[in-house]
DOKE-557929 format. One record per residue (C-alpha): residue in one letter; x, y, z. Coordinates in nm, 4 decimals. Example, Ala and Ser with C-alpha at 12.3 -4.5 7.8 and 13.67 -1.06 7.14 Angstrom:
2
rest=a	u=1.2300	v=-0.4500	w=0.7800 $
rest=s	u=1.3670	v=-0.1060	w=0.7140 $
***
This chain:
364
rest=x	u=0.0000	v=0.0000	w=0.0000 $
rest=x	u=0.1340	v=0.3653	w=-0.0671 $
rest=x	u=-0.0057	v=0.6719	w=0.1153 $
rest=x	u=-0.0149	v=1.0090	w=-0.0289 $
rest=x	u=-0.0506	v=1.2489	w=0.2505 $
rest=x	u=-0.2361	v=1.6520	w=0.1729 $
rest=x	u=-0.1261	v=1.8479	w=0.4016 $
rest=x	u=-0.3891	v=2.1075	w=0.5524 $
rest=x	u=-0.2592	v=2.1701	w=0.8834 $
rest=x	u=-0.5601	v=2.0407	w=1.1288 $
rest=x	u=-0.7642	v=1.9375	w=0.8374 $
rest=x	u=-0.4502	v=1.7671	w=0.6682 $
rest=x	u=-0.5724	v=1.3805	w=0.5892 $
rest=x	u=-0.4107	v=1.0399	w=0.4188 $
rest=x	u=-0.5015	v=0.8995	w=0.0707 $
rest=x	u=-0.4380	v=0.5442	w=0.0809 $
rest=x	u=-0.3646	v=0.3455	w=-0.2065 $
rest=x	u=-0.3173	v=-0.0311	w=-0.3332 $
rest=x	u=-0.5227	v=-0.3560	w=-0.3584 $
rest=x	u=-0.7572	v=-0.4951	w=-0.1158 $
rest=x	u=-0.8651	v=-0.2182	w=0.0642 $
rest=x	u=-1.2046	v=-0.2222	w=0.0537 $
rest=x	u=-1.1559	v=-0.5662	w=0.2606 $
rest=x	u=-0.8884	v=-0.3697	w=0.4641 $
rest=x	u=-1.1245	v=-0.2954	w=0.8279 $
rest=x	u=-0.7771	v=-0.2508	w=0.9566 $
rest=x	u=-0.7347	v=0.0776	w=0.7852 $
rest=x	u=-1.0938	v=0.2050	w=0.7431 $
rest=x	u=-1.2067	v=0.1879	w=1.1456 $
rest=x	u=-0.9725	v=0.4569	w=1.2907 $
rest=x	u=-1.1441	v=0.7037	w=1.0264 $
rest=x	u=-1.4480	v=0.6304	w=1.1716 $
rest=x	u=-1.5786	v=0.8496	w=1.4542 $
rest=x	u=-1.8722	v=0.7657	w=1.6525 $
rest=x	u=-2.1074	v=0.4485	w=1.6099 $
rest=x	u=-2.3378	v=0.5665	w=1.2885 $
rest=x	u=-2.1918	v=0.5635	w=0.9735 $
rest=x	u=-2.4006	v=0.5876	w=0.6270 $
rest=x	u=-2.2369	v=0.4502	w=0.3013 $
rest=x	u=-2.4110	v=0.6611	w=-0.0135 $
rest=x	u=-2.3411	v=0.4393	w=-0.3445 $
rest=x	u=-2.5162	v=0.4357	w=-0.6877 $
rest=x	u=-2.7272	v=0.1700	w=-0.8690 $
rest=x	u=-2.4423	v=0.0815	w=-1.0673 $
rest=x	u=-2.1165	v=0.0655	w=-0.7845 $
rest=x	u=-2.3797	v=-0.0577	w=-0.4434 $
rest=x	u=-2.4638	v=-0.3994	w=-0.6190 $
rest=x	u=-2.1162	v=-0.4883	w=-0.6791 $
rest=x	u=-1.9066	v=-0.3158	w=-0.3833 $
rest=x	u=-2.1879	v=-0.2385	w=-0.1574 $
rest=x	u=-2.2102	v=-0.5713	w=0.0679 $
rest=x	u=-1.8627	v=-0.5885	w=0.0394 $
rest=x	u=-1.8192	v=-0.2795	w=0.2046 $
rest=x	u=-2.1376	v=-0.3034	w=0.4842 $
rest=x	u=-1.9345	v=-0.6210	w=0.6167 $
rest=x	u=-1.6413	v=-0.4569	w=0.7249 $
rest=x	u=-1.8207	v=-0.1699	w=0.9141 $
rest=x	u=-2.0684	v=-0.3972	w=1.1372 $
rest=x	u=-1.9958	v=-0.4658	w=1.4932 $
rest=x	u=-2.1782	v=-0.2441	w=1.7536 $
rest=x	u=-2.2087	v=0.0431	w=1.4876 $
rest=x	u=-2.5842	v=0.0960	w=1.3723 $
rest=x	u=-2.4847	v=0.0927	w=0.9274 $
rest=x	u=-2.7094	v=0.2965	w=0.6861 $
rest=x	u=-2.7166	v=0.2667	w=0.3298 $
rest=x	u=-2.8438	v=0.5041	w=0.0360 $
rest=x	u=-2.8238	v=0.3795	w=-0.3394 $
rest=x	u=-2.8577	v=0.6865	w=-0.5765 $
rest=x	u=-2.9570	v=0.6729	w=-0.9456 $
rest=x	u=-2.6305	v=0.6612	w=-1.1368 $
rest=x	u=-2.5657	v=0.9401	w=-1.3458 $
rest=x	u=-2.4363	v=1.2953	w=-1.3937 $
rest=x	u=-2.7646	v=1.4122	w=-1.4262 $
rest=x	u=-2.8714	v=1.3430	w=-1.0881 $
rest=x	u=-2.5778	v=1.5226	w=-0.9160 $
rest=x	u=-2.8521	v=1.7384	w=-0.8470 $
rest=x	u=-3.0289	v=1.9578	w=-0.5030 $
rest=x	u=-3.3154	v=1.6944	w=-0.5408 $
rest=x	u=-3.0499	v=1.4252	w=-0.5058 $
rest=x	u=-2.8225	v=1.5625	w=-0.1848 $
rest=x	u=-3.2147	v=1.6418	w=-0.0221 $
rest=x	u=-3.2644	v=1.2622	w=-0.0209 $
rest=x	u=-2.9466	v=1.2080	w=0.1801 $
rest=x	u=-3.0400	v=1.4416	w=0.4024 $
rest=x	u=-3.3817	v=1.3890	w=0.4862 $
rest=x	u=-3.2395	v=0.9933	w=0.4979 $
rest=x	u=-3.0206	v=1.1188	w=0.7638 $
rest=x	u=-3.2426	v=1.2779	w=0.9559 $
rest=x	u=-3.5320	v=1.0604	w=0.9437 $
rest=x	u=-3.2847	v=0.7633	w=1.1015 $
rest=x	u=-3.1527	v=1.0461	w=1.3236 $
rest=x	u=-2.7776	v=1.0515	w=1.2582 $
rest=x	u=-2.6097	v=1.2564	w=1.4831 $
rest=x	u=-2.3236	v=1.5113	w=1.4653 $
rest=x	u=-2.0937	v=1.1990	w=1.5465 $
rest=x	u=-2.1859	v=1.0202	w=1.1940 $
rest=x	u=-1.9866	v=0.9282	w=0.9106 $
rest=x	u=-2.0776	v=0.9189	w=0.5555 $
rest=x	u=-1.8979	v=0.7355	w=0.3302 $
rest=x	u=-1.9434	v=0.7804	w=-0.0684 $
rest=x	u=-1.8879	v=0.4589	w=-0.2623 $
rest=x	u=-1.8477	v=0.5147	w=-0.6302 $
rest=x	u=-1.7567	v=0.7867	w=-0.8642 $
rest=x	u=-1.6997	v=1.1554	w=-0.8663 $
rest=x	u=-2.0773	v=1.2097	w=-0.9239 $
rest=x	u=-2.1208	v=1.0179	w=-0.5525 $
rest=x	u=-1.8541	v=1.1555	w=-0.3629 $
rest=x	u=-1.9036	v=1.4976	w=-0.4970 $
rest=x	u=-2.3007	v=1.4813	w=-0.3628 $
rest=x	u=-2.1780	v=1.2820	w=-0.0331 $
rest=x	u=-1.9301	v=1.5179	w=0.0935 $
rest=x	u=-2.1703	v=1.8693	w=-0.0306 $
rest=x	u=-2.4391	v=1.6906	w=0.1942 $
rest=x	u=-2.0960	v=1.5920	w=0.4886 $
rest=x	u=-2.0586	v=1.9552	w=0.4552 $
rest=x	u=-2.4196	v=2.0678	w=0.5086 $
rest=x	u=-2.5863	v=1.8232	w=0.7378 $
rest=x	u=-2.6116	v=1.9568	w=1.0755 $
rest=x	u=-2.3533	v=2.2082	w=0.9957 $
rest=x	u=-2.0783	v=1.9185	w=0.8938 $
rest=x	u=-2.0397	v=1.5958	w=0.9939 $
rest=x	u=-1.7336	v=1.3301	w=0.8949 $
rest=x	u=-1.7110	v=1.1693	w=0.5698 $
rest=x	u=-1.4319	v=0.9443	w=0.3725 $
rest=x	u=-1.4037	v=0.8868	w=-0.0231 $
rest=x	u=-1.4013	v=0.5289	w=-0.1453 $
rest=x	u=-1.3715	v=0.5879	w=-0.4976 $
rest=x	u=-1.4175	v=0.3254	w=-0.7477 $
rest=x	u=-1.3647	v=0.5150	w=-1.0642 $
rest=x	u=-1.0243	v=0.6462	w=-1.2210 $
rest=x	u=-1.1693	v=0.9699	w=-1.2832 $
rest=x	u=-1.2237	v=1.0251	w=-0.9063 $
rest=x	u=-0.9272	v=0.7998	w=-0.7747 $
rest=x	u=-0.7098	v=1.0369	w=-0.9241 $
rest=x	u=-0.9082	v=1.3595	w=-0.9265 $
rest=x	u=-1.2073	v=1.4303	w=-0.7865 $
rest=x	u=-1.1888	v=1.2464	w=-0.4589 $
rest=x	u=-0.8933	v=1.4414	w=-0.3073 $
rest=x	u=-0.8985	v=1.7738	w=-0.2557 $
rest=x	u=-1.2058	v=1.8699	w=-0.0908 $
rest=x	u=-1.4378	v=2.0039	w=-0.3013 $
rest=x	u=-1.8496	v=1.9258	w=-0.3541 $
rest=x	u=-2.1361	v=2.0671	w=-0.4719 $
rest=x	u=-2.4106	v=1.9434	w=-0.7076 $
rest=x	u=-2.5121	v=2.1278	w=-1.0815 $
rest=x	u=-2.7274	v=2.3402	w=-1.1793 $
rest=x	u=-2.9733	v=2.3922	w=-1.4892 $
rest=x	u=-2.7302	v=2.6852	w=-1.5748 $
rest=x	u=-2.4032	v=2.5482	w=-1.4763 $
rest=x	u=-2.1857	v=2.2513	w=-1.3376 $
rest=x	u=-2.0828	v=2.2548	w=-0.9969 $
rest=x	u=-2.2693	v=2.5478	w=-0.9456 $
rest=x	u=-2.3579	v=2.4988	w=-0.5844 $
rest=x	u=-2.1309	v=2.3226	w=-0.3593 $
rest=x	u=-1.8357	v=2.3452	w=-0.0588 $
rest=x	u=-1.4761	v=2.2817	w=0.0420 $
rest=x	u=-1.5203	v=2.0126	w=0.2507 $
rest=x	u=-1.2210	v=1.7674	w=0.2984 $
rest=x	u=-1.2445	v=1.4144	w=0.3923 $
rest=x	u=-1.1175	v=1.2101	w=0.7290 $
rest=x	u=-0.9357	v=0.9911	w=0.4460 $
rest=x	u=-0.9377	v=0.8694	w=0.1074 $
rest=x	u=-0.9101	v=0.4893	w=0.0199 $
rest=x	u=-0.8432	v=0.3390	w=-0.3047 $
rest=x	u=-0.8599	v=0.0122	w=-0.3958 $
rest=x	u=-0.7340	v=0.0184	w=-0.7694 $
rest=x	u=-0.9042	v=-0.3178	w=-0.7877 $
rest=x	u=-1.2361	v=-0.1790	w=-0.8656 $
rest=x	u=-1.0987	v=-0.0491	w=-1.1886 $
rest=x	u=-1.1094	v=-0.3853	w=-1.2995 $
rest=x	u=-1.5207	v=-0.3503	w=-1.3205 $
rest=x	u=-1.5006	v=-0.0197	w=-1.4689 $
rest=x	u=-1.6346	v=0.0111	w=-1.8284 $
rest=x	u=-1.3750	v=0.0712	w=-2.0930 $
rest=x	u=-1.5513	v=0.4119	w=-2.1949 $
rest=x	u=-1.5513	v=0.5149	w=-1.8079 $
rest=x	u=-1.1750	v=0.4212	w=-1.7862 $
rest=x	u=-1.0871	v=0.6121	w=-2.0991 $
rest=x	u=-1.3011	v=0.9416	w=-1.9392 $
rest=x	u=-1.0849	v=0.9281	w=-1.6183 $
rest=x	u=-0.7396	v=0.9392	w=-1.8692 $
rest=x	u=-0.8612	v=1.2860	w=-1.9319 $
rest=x	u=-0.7404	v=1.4226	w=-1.5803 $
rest=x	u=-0.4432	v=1.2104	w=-1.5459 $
rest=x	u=-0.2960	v=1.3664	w=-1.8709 $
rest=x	u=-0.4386	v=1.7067	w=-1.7311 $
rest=x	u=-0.1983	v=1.6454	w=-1.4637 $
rest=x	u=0.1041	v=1.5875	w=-1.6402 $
rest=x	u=0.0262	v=1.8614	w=-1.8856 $
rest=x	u=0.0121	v=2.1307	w=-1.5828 $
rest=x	u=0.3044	v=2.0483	w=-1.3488 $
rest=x	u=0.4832	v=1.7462	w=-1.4948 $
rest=x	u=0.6446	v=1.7034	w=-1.8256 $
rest=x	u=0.8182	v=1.3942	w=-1.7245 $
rest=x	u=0.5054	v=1.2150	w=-1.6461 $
rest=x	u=0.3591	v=1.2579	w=-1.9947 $
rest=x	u=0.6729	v=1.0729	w=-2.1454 $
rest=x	u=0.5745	v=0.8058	w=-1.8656 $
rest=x	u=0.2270	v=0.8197	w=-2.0048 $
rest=x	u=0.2777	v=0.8017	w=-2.3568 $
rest=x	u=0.5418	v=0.4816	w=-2.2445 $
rest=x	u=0.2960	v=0.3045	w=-2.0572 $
rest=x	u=0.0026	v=0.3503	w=-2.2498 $
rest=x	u=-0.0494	v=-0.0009	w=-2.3510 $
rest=x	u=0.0050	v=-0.1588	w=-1.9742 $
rest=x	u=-0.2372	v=0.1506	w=-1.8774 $
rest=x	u=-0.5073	v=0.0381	w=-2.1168 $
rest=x	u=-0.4809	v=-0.3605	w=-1.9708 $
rest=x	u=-0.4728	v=-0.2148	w=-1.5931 $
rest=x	u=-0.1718	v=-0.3611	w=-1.5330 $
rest=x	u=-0.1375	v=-0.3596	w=-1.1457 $
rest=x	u=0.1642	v=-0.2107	w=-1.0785 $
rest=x	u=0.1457	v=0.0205	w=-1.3613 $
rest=x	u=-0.2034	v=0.1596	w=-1.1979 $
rest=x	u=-0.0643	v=0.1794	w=-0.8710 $
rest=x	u=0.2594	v=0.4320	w=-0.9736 $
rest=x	u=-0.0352	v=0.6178	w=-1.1607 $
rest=x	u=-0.2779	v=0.6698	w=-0.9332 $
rest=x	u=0.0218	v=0.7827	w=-0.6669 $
rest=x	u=0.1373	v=1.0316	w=-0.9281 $
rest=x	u=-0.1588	v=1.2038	w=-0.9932 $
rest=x	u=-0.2561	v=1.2306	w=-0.6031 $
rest=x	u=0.0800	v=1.3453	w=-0.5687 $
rest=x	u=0.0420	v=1.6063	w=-0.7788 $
rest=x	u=-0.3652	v=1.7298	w=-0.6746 $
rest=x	u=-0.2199	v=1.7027	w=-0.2669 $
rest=x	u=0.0346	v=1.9558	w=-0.3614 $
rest=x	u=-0.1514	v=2.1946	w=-0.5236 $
rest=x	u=-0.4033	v=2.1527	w=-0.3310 $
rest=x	u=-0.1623	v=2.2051	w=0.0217 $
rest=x	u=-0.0670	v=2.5170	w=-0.0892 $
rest=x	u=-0.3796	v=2.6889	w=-0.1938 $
rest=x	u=-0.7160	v=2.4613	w=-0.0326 $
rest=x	u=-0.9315	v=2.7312	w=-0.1640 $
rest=x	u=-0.8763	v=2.7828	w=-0.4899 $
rest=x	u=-0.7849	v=3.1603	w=-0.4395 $
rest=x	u=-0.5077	v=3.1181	w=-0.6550 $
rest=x	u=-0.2401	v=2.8363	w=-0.7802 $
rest=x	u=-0.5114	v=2.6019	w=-0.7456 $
rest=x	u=-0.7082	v=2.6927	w=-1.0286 $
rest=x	u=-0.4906	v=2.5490	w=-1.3066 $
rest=x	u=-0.6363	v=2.2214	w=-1.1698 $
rest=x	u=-0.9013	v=2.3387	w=-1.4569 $
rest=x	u=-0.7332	v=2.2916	w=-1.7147 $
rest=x	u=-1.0293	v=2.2069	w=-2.0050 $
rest=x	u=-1.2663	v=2.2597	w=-1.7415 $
rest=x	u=-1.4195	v=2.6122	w=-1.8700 $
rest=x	u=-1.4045	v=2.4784	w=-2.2203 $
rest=x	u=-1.5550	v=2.1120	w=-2.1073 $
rest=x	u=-1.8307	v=2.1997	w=-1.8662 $
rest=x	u=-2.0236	v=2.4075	w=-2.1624 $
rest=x	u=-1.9945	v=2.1207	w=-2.3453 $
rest=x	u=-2.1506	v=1.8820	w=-2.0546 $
rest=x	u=-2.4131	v=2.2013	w=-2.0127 $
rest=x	u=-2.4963	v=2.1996	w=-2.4026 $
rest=x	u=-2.5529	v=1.8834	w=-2.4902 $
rest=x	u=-2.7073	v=1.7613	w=-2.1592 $
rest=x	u=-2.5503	v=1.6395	w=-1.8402 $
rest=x	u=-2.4370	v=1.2868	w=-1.9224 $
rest=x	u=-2.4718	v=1.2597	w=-2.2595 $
rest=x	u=-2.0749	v=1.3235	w=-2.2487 $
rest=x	u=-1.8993	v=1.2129	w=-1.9772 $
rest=x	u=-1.7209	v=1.4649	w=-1.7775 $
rest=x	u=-1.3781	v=1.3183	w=-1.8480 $
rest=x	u=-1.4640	v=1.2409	w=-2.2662 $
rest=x	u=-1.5907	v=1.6407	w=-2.2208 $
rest=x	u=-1.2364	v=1.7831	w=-2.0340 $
rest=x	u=-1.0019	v=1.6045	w=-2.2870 $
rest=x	u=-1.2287	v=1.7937	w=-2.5725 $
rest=x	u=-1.1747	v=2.1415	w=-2.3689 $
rest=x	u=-0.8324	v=2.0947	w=-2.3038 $
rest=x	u=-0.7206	v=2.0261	w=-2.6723 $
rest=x	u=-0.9177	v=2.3743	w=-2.6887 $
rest=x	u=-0.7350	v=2.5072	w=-2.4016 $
rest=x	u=-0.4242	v=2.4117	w=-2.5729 $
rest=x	u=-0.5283	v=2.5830	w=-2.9353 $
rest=x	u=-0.5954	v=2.8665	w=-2.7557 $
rest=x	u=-0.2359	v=2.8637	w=-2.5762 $
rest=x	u=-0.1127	v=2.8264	w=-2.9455 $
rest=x	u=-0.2754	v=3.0704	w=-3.0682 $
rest=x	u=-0.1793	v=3.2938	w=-2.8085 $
rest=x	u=0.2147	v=3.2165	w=-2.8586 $
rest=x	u=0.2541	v=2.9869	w=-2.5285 $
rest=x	u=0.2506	v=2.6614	w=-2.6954 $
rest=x	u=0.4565	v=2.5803	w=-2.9623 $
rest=x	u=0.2703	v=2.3956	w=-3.2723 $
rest=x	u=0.5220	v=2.0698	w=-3.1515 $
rest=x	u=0.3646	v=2.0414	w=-2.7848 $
rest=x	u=0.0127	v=2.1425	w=-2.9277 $
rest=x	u=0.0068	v=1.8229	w=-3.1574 $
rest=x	u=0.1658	v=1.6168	w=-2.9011 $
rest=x	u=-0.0867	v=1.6915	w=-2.6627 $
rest=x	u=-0.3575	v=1.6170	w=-2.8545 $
rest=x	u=-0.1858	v=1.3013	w=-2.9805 $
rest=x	u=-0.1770	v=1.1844	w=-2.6167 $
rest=x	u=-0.5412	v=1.2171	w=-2.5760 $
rest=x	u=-0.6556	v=1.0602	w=-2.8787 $
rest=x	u=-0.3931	v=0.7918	w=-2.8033 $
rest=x	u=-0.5747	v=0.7429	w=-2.4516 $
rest=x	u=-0.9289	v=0.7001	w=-2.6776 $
rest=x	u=-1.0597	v=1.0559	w=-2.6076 $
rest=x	u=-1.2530	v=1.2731	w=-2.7681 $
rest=x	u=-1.0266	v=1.5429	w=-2.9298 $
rest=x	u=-1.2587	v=1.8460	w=-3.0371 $
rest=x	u=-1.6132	v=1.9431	w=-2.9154 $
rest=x	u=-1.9795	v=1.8594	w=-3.0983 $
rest=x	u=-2.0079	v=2.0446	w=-3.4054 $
rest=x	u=-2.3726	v=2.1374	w=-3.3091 $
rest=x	u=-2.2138	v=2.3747	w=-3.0313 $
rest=x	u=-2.1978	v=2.7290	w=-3.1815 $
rest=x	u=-1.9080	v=2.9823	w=-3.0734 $
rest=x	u=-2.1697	v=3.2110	w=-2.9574 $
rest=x	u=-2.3466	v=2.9152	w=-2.7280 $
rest=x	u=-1.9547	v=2.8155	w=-2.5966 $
rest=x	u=-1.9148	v=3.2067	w=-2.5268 $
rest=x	u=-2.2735	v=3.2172	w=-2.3133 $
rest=x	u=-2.2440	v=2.8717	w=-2.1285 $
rest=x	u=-1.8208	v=3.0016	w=-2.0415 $
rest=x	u=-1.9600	v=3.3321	w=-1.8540 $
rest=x	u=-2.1324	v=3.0860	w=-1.6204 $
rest=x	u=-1.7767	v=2.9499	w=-1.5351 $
rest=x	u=-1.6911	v=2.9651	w=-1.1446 $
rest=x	u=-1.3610	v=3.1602	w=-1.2827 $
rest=x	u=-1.5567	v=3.4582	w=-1.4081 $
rest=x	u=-1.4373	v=3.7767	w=-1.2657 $
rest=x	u=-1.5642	v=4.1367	w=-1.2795 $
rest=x	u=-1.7626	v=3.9783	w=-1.6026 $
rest=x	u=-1.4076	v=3.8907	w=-1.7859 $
rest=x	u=-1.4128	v=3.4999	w=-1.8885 $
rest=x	u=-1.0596	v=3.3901	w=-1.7557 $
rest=x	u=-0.8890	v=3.0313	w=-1.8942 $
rest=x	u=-0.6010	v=2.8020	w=-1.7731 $
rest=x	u=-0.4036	v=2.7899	w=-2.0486 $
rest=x	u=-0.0353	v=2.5876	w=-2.0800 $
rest=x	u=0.2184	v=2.7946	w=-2.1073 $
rest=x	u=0.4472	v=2.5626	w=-2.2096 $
rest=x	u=0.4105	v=2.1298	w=-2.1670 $
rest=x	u=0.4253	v=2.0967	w=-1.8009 $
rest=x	u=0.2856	v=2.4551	w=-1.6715 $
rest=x	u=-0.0121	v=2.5957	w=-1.6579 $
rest=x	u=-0.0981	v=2.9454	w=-1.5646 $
rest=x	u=-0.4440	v=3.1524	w=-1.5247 $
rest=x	u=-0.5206	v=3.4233	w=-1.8005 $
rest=x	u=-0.7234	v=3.6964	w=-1.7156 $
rest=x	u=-0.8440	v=3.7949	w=-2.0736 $
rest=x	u=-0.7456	v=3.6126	w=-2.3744 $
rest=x	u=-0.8308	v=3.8452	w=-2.7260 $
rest=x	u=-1.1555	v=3.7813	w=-2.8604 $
rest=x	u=-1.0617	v=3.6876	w=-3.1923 $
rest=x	u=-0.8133	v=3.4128	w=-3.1000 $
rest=x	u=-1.1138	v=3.2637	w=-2.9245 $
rest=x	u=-1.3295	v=3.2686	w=-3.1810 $
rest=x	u=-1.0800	v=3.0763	w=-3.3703 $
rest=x	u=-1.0236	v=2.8301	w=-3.1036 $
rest=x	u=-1.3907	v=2.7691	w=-3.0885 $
rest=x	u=-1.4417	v=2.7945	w=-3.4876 $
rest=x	u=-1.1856	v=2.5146	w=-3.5379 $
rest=x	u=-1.3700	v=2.1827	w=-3.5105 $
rest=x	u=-1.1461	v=1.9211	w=-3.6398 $
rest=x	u=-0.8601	v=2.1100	w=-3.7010 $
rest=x	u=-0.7895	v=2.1879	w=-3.3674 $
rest=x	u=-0.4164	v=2.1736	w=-3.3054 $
rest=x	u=-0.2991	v=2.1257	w=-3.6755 $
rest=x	u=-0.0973	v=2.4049	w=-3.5996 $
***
């Protein structure tokens, strides 16, 4: 097992990583604080992981369970008000634990409603998808959509621990597998150039899960969320190149429909964007545009947005984006393979050709 540790001063917590854990008890009771504990899961992760799970948390503690509908459109205020009126109506306390158990779409809800029930109660991350084992899980932030916007509403609310059993990738569907590639190459594109060489090395042994191949992954890419994350928890600053794609990928999620594209198939589209536009803009060089967006199509992602999605739609869905400021739309763009860095105001007509290119994106 390795352990990643983010450090947050009194809220600084482990994320634990290797095979077996979810029939670990060892390492999952200390996390545990008081003698109710409720494990939220989703129609798709309970049936498989859910028993397994429940057995390792009986004993003298009284052990709730909530299956959600499985989807991205149900990360929604209807959605966390189930959990809480479950909550209340078995009377959980202020000593409970939640526990999510499934993707980022679970934990995400799970630790919003951690955050908000009874003015925060304790919650760990069991995540059983690659997208949230190596992004979404660590770093403390929830929140649910919104008609208008993705992760609209929400709060910075970190976990007791995280716990990943990289076995459950091996029930993982090959196009859910493929969507969490999409922030493991954000990763390495923002703060590690060496790690895309690994990447584009390792592909193959990537693609058949190869154990310890998985393992070195998954470690890298908490690695690199803890540390970012440990020096800015609240996005006020360094922080926000975690987004990389994200302004760019969440109008495509909000155009065509929460879950008709995935949210990691969506990112790898905005990111090749997000890289045009760094081209365009004379931070990218038209070598480390194309190998970018060779690496994602490599990894089986999507490498430019729907055609149906008009510049002027992109522009309207982008001013909803969390980054906004004084009414300015503001990107992460690379400035170079390896760094990323927050622009303020990009010129208009760049954009427009960033968003005009379809296809051609990155056959600079």
């Amino acid at each position: 097992m390795e352990v990643v540790n983010l450090d947050l001063g009194a809220e600084s917590y482990p994320v634990y990583i290797g095979s077996g854990l979810m029939a670990d008890g060892a390492i999952l009771h200390p996390h545990i604080k008081g003698q109710q504990v409720c494990v939220v899961s989703n129609t798709t992760v309970g049936p498989i992981y859910g028993e397994k799970l429940r057995q390792q948390l009986g004993g003298d503690r009284a052990v709730d369970y909530i299956e959600l509908p499985d989807g991205e459109e149900y990360k929604t205020l209807d959605s966390l008000n189930k959990i809480i009126t479950h909550l209340l109506e078995n009377r959980h306390e202020r000593s409970t634990t939640l526990i999510a158990l499934g993707g980022g779409v679970v934990g995400d809800i799970t630790g919003f409603a951690a955050a908000c029930y009874l003015r925060g109660v304790n919650f760990l991350q069991f995540p059983t998808t690659l997208l949230a084992q190596v992004d979404s899980s660590v770093g403390g932030k929830t929140g649910v959509n919104h008609p208008l916007g993705k992760n609209l509403i929400g709060a910075f609310k970190q976990p007791e621990c995280v716990l990943i059993d990289i076995d459950t990738l091996t029930t993982l569907p090959d196009r859910e597998l493929r969507a969490g590639m999409a922030e493991v190459i954000k990763h390495a594109a923002i703060r590690d150039i060496e790690f895309i060489s690994w990447l584009e090395e390792n592909l193959d042994r990537i693609q058949s899960l190869e154990p310890v191949t998985m393992s070195a992954l998954v470690k890298r890419n908490c690695q690199i969320k803890a540390a970012i994350v440990s020096a800015d928890e609240k996005e006020k600053g360094t922080r926000a190149i975690l987004n990389l794609g994200h302004t760019f990928g969440h109008a495509i999620e909000n155009a065509m429909g929460y879950g008709v594209w995935l949210h990691g198939e969506a990112v790898a589209a905005g990111s090749v964007m997000a890289a045009d536009l760094s081209f365009r803009m004379g931070m990218l060089t038209s070598g480390e545009c194309k190998r970018f967006k060779a690496l994602i199509a490599a990894a089986g992602l999507p490498v430019c947005p729907p055609a149906e999605i008009t510049p002027e739609q992109f522009v309207d869905l982008m001013k909803m984006d969390k980054k906004a400021s004084g009414g300015e739309m503001r990107f992460v763009l690379l400035n170079g393979l390896g760094t990323a860095t927050l622009v303020d105001r990009v010129d208009s007509d760049l954009l427009r050709q960033t968003l005009s290119a379809g296809d051609t994106l990155c056959e600079c």
